[in-house]
N, C-alpha and C positions, 0 to 999 in steps of 0.2 A: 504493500500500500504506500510505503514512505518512497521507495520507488518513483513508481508512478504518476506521484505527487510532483517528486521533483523533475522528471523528464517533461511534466505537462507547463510546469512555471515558465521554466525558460523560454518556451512556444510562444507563450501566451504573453510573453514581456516583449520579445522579436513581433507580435504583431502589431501593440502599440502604435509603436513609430511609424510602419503604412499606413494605420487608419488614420493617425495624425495626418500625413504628409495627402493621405485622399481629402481628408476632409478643410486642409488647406487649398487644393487646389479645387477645389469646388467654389470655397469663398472666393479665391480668386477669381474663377470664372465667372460666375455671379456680377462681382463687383464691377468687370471687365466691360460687360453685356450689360448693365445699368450705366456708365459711361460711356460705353461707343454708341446707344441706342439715340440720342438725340441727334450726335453729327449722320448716323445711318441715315434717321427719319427725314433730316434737313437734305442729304444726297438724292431719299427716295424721290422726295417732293420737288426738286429740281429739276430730275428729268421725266416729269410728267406731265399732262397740260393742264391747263385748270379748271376744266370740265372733270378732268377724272379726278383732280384732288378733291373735290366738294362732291365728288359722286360715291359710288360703291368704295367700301376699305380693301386696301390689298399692299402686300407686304413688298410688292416691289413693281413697276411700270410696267403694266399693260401695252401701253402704245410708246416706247422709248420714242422720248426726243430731244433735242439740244436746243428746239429753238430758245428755250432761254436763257442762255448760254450766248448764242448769239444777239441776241436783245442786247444782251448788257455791253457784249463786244464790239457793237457796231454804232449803238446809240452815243455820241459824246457828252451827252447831258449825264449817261452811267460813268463812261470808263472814264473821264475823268472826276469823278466821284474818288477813285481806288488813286488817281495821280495826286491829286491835291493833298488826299489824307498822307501815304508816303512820303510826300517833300517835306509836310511842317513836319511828321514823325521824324525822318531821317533830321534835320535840322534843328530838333530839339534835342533829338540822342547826341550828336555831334556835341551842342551847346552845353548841354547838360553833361557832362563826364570830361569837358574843357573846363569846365568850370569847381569841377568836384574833386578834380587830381589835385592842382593844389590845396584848399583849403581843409582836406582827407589830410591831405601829410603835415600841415599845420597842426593838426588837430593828432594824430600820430606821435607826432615829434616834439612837439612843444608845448610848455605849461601858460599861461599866461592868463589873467584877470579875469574870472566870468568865464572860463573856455567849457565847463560842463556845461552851464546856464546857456549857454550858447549855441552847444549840441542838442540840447533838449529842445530851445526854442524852433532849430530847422525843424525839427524832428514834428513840433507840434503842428507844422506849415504840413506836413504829409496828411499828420492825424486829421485835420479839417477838412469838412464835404466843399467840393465842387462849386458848391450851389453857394457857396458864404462870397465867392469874390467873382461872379458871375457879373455881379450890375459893376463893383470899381472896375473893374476891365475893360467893361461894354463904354464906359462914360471914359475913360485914359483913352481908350483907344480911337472910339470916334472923335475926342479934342485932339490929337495929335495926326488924325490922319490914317491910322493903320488897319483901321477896321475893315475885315475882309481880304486880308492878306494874308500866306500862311508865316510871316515872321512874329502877328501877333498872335497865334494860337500856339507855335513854338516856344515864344517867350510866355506864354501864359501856365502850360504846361512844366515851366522849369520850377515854377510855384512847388509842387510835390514831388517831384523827379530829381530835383537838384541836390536835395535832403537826403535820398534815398540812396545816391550815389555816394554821398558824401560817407554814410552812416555803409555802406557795403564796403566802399574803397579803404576806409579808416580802418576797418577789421583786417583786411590783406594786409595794408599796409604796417600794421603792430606786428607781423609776422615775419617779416623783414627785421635782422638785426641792426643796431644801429650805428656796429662797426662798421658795416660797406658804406656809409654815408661820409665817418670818419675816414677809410680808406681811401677812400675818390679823392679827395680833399686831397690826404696827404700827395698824392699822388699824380695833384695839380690839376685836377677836375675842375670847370666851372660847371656852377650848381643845375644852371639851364642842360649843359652838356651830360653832368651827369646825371639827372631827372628821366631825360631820355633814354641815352642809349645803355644805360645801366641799370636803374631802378624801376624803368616801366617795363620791361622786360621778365624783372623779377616778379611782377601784380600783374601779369596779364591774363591770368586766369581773372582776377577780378572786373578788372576792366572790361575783358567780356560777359562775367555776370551783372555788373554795372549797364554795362551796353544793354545786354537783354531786356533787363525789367523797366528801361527808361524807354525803350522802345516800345514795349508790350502795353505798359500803362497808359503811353501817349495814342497810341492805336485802338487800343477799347473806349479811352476817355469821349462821352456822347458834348453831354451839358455844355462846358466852356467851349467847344468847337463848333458846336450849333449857333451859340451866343454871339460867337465871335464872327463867324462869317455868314453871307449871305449866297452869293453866286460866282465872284471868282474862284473863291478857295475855299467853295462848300465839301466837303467829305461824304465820304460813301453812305456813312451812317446819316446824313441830314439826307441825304439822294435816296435811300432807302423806302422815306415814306410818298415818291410818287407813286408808288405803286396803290394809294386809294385814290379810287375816281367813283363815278356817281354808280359803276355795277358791282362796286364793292373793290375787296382786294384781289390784288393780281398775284394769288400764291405764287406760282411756279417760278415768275422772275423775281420774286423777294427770297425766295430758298437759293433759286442761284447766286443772286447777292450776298445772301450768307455765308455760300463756302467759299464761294470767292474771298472772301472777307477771312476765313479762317487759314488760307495759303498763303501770305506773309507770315505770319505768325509763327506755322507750321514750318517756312522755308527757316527764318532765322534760330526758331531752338534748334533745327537740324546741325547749322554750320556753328553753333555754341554749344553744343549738350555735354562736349568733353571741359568747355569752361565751366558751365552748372555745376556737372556732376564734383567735379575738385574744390566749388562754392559749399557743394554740402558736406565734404570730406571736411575742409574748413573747420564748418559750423557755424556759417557767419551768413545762408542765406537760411 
C-alpha cells in the first residue's frame, strides 16, 4: 500500500505543472481574442458596404470590397486628413525630445533650488485634461496669427509630451555614470561635442522610448487638435466625422478610416519595440 502511494504522488505532482501551463495558455488565449476582437470587427467593417453592415450579422464580408479604401485614397479632403495629422505629430516629436534632452540631464546631473518642485510641476502639466487649456490656446493662437496651422497644435501638444520626455529621458539618463561626463572633459571634450556623439549614444534606447510615446500621445490626442484647427491642418480625427450626412453614417468608410488610422502607430512600435522593450528592462517606462 505504502508503495503505491508513493509511485502515484510523484505522477500526480508531474501533472500539476501541465495543467498549470494548459490553463495559462487558455487565459492567454482568451485575453488575446478579447483584444484583437475590436481591430478584427473594425477590419470586418471596412471591407464591407454599408448596406451589408446595417443588414444581416456575419462574421466576415459577404461581398468583399475596397471601395472604401479607395474613398479615402482618392478623396483629398480624406488623405490629407492622415498628412496634416503626421507633420504636426512628427514636428512635435522632433520638438518635444529637442527640448527634453537637455533639461533631462539638468535635472540628472544637477542639484539646484526648487529642482524636485520643478519636476513635479512639469509632471503636473501631463496630469491635467486637455480640455483645461483648450480656450488659452484657441485665444494665443488666433491673437498671434497661428490658428490653423500644424506649428500650433505641435507646440500645443508639447504642453504634456514635453514632461513626459523629460520624466523618461531623466530615468536613462541617472543610468549613465557620471564619470564618462568627467572623462570627456578630461579629455578635452566640448560639452555640445560630447552631449552628442558620446552620451546620446549611450540613452538611445531612451530617446526612442521618448520618441515613441511623444508620438503616440500627439496622434490619439482628439480635443486640442480639433480646437486648434479648422481646414488647412484639420487631422484625420476632425475629417472623420464627415462621414454623417442627412442618410445617416457612412460605416464602411469611417472603419476604413480607422485602420488606416491604426498603421502609423502600428509602423513606428515596429521600428522601436527593441527600444520599448530595454524601456521596460529599465523600469523606467
Amino acid at each position: 500500500m505504502t508503495d503505491a502511494t508513493t509511485t502515484l504522488a510523484p505522477a500526480a505532482d508531474r501533472a500539476r505543472p501541465r495543467i498549470r501551463v494548459k490553463g495559462s495558455a487558455i487565459v492567454m488565449t482568451l485575453y488575446l481574442i478579447f483584444m484583437l476582437l475590436p481591430i478584427y470587427w473594425l477590419i470586418n467593417m471596412s471591407l464591407k458596404t454599408n448596406a451589408e453592415i446595417l443588414g444581416a450579422f456575419s462574421l466576415w464580408p459577404r461581398n468583399l470590397t475596397f471601395q472604401n479604401y479607395v474613398t479615402i485614397l482618392t478623396d483629398p479632403s480624406w488623405y490629407m486628413g492622415y498628412v496634416n495629422s503626421l507633420i504636426y505629430v512628427v514636428m512635435n516629436t522632433v520638438i518635444s525630445v529637442t527640448v527634453a534632452l537637455p533639461a533631462a540631464y539638468a535635472f540628472s546631473r544637477y542639484r539646484f533650488m526648487g529642482d524636485k518642485h520643478l519636476f513635479f510641476w512639469l509632471l503636473t502639466n501631463r496630469m491635467a485634461p486637455p480640455a483645461v487649456f483648450a480656450l488659452p490656446f484657441f485665444q494665443l493662437y488666433s491673437s498671434v496669427g497661428l490658428f490653423d496651422t500644424h506649428i500650433a497644435v505641435a507646440l500645443a501638444h508639447c504642453l504634456f509630451n514635453v514632461p513626459l520626455a523629460v520624466w523618461i529621458l531623466e530615468g536613462f539618463m541617472r543610468g549613465v555614470p557620471k564619470e564618462i561626463d568627467e572623462t570627456a572633459y578630461i579629455d578635452g571634450y566640448s560639452f555640445p561635442h560630447f552631449f552628442v556623439k558620446i552620451f546620446m549614444p549611450l540613452i538611445a534606447s531612451g530617446i526612442g522610448v521618448a520618441a515613441f510615446f511623444c508620438f503616440m500621445f500627439s496622434w490619439v490626442e482628439l480635443l486640442l487638435s480639433r480646437t486648434l484647427t479648422s481646414v488647412d491642418a484639420k487631422p484625420i480625427a476632425s475629417t472623420m466625422t464627415r462621414t454623417v450626412s442627412a442618410s445617416g453614417l457612412d460605416w464602411g468608410v469611417l472603419a476604413a478610416a480607422g485602420v488606416l488610422t491604426i498603421v502609423p502607430g502600428a509602423l513606428v512600435i515596429y521600428f522601436v519595440r527593441n527600444y520599448i522593450a530595454k524601456g521596460f528592462a529599465l523600469g523606467r517606462v
